[in-house]
N, C-alpha and C positions, 0 to 999 in steps of 0.2 A: 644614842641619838646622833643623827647629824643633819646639819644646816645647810640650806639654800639660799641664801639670797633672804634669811630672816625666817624662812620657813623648816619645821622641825620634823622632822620622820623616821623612823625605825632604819636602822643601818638594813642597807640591803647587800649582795654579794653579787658580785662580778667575776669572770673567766674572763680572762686574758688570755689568747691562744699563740703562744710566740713573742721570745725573749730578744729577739732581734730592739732594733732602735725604736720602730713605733711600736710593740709591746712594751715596751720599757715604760715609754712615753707616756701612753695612754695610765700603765699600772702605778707611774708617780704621779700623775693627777689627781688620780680616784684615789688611793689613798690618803695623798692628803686633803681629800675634800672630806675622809671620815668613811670611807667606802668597803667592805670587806673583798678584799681582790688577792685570785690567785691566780697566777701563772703558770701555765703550762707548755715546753719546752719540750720537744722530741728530742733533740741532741742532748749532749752533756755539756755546753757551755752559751753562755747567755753570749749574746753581739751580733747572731743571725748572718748578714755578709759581711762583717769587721770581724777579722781575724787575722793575728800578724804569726811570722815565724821569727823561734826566736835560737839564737845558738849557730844559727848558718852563717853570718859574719860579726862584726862587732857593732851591729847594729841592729835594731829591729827589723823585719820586713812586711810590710802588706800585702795580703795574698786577698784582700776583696777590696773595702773602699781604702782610699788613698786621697785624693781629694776633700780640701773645702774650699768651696765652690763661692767666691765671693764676700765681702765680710759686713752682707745686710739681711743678716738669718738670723735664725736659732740657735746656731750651733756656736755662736761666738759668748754668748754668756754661759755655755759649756765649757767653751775653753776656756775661758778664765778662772770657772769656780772649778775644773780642776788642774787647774796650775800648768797646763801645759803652754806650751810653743809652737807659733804658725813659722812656717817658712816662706817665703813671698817666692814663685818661679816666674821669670818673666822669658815669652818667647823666644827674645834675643838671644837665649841659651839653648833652642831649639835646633837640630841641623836636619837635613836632607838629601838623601840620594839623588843625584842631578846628572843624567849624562854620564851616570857612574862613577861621579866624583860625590862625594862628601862635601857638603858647602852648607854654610849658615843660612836660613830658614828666614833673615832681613835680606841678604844676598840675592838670594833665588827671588825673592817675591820681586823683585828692581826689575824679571822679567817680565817679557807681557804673557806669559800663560800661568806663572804665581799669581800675577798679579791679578787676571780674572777670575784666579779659584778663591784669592783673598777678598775679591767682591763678591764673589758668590758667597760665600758665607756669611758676609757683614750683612748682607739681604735677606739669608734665607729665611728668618721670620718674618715676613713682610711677603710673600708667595701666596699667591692669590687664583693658581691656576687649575689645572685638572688632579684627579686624584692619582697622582705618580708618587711613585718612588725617587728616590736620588739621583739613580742613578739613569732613570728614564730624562728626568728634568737635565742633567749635566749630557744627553747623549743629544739632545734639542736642541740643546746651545753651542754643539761641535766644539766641547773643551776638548783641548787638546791633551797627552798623554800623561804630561808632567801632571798635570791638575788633577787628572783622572787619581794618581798615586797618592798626591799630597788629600785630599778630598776624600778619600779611601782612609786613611787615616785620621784625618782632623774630624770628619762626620759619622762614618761608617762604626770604626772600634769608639771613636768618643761615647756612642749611643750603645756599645755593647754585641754590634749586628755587622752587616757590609751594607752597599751602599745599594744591592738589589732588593733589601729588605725593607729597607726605613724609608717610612711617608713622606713623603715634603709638606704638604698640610699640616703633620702636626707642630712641625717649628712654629707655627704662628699662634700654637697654643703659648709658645713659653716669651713670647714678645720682650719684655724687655730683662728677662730671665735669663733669659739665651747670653744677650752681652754680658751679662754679672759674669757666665763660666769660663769670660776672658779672663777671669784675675783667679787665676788658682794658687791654692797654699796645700802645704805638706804640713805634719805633724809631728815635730820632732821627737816626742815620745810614741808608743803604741796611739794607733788611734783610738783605740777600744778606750783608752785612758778618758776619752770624752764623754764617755756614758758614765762614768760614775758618778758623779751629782745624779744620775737618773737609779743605776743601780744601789748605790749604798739606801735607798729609804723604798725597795722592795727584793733585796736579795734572799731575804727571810720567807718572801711567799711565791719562790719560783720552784716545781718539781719538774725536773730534767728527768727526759727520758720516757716524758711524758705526751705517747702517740695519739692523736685523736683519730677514733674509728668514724664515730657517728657524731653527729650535732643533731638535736631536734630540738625547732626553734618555733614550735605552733602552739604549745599549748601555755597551762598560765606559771609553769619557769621550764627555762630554759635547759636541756638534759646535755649535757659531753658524754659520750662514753668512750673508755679509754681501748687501746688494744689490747689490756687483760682482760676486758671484761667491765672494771671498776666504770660505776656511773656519778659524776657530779652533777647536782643541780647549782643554778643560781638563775637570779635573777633576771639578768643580762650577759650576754659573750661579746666579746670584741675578737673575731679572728683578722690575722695580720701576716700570712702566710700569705707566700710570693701567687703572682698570675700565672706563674710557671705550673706549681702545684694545683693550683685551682683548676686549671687546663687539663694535666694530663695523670696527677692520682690524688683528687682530692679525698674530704673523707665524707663519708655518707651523710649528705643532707637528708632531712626530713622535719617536713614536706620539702621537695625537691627544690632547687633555685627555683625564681622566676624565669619566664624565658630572656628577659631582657638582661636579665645580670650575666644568663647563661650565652646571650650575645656577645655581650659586653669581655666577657673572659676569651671569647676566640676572636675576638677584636682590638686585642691590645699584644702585642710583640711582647715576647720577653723571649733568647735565644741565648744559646750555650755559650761559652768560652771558657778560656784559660790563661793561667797566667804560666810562667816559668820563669825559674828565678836563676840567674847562672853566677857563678862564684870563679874568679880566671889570677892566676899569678902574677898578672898585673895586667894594668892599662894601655889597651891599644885603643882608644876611640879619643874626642879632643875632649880637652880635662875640664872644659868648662862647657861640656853638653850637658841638656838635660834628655829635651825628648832626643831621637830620630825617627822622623816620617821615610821609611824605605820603601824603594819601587821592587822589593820582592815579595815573595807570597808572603811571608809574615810581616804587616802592615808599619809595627810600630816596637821600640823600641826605648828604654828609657833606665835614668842611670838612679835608683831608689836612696842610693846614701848620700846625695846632691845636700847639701845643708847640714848632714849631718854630724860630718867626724870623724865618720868611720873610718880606716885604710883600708878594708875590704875593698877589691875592685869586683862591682857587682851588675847587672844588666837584669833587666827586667825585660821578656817578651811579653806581649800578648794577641791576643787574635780570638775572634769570633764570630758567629752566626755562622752560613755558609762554608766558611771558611774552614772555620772548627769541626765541623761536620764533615768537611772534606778527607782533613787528615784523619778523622776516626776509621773513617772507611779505607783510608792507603793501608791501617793500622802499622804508619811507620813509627822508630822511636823519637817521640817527641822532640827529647831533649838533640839528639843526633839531629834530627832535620832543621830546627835552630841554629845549630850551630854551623851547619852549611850554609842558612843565610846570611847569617855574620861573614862567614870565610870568605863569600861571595860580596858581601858593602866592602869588607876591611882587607879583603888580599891575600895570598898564599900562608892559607891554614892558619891563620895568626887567631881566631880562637877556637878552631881545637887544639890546635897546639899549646896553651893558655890554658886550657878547660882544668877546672878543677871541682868540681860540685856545683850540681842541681837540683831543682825541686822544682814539683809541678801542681799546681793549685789547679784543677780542671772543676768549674762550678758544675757544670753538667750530671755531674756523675753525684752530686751533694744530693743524696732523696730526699733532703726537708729546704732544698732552694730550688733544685734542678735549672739552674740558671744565672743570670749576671743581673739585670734589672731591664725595665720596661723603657720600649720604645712604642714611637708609632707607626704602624703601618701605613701604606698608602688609604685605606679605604676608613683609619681610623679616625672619628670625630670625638668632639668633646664629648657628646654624650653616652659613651660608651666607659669613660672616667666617670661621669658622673651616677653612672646606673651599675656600677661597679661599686661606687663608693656606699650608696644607699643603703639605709637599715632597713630591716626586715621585721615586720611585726612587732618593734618596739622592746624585742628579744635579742637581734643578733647586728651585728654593727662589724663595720668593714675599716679596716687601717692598712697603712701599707704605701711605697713610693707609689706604687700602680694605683690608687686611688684618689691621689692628690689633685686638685682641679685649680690651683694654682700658680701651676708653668714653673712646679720644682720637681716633677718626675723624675724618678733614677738617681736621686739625691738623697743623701743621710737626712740632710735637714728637712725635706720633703718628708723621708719617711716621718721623722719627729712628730712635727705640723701635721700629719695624719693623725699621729696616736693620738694626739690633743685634743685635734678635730674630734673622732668618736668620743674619748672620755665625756668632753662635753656634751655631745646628743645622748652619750647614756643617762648622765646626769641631769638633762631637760627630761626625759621619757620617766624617771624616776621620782621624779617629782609626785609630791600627794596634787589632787584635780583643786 
């Protein structure tokens, strides 16, 4: 038997579709409210887009999220109960390509085109105009080019995408959200390390490896069938697999989505990237950078053992949407074309000459993420989160950063707050009348 709120009913069972952070979430709730719940996991390792590399320097590395994002979430009584360490970065340790020189990111803004791209941001939730893009909105206001660059990075890869992709309406979903992702910290251990209070009380009911073909979610329980063939029932499913997948291979509904959800899914951005990790014989960049905002085609730039320890001298690229897409089509070598950006910020070959080991984390190519995480489109409104988020029938329940109606989209903690979110509407629909 388990208890509601005083009220006593026959344990019922739960699918949880996806071991990422709001599977996680959602599967320690229901458990401990007494819930039969199982987990099912296409890959072979639970964390979803947390995943670090380990052995490439003497430190760990993140190859998805990296970031927490403020310290008035969820994720902070995670870190405590598992024992890890935030690191505080503050911009002042930011630099930027300026006129081709390298210069501190407080420096540059002292000019007047920083300094309007540094207003344009402190505003953009507060945008109240037509349904543009970024980069429509920054071409209205004749920012000038430096802006264009540093803007391209701070908004553009911040969201996952470029700046011809991402809404300017939806900033004003995330209002005073938006400020919080001014204060960001690092993780001195693995980040993954943060879901364990979540994993240690359902690692026992996860099977990896576990594809889901079909869902039907009409009749009176709820069917999975798996890609061998194998059929589960239960009571209730919570899937928590990206807007990526839901967009372009999800698994067979039945009865079909509604049409509004099926809006809703080609309503909401989620766009490729990568990351690359570079490994160099020593330090050519200033020893107390964190980010750099670069005026070349690879946006952004950043030093991943900053707080940590390590001697490893390490650089972290990334780039995405458009962008990402771009280079798949030159199909140049990644890692090569990187490093002529560098050559090109830092001067005569100084990191290939340096080069010593890479790695290239491309979410794109991941079949059970196909992506980095959810932005907004220009044409995206709230209710296309919201009718994304929606259950089905009282059978099928939605989790996931891309469902969040909060103004934490694209965020761990977001996703958390999602899984919690459905646990709970499962657990309302579950109820005896």
């Amino acid at each position: 038997k388990v208890r509601f709120e005083g009220l006593c009913m026959s344990v019922r069972s739960v699918i949880v579709i996806g071991a990422g952070a709001a599977g996680l979430a959602a599967a320690e709730r229901l458990v401990s409210n007494g819930l039969e719940v199982t987990v099912l996991e296409a890959s072979d390792r639970a964390g979803g887009r947390i995943r670090h590399l380990e052995g490439f320097a003497d430190f760990d590395i993140e190859l998805g999220a990296e970031e927490v994002h403020g310290l008035e979430n969820c994720l902070v009584p995670l870190v405590e109960a598992s024992g890890a360490e935030l690191i505080r970065h503050e911009t002042a340790h930011d630099y930027i390509r300026y006129d081709g020189k390298l210069i501190s990111l407080e420096e540059a803004r002292a000019g007047d085109d920083l300094r309007e791209a540094f207003d344009f941001v402190a505003n953009v939730s507060r945008f109240a105009g037509p349904a543009w893009t970024v980069e429509q909105s920054i071409v209205a206001r004749h920012m000038p080019g430096h802006a264009w660059h540093y803007l391209d990075s701070r908004l553009g890869v911040e969201h996952g995408t470029t700046l011809d992709r991402l809404g300017m309406r939806g900033f004003a979903g995330y209002e005073r959200n938006w400020q919080l992702r001014e204060e960001n910290y690092t993780v001195r251990q693995p980040y993954v390390r943060l879901l364990d209070p979540l994993l240690d009380q359902v690692r026992h009911r996860i099977r990896f490896g576990a594809i889901v073909a079909r869902l039907e979610w009409g009749g009176p329980q709820a069917v999975v069938r798996l890609a061998g063939g194998e059929d589960l029932h239960a009571d209730a499913v919570i899937y928590t697999g990206s807007v990526a997948v839901l967009r372009d291979a999800p698994p067979e509904f039945f009865p079909v989505l509604p049409a509004e959800k099926r809006e809703a899914i080609g309503n909401i951005g989620m766009d490729g990237g990568m990351k690359i990790v570079m490994k160099f014989r020593r330090r050519f960049w200033p020893e107390d950078m964190y980010f750099l905002h670069s005026d070349t085609f690879w946006p952004q730039f950043w030093t991943p053992g900053k707080g940590r320890g390590g001697r490893a001298h390490v650089l972290t690229a990334f780039v995405s949407g458009t962008r990402a897409d771009f280079l798949r089509q030159l199909e140049v070598d990644l890692v090569e074309f990187a490093l002529g950006e560098l050559d090109r910020i830092f001067g005569e070959r100084i990191a290939s000459e340096n080069f010593e080991d890479a790695y290239v984390a491309d979410w794109t190519t991941e079949p059970f993420v196909r992506g980095l995480y959810s932005f907004p489109l220009a044409h995206t409104e709230p209710r296309h989160r919201e009718a994304l988020a929606a259950p089905l029938g009282g059978k099928l329940f939605f989790a996931g950063e891309a469902t969040d109606l909060e103004g934490h989209s694209g965020t761990v903690h977001g996703a958390i707050e999602t899984g919690r979110r459905a646990a709970g509407e499962v657990e309302r629909d579950l109820k005896p009348e």
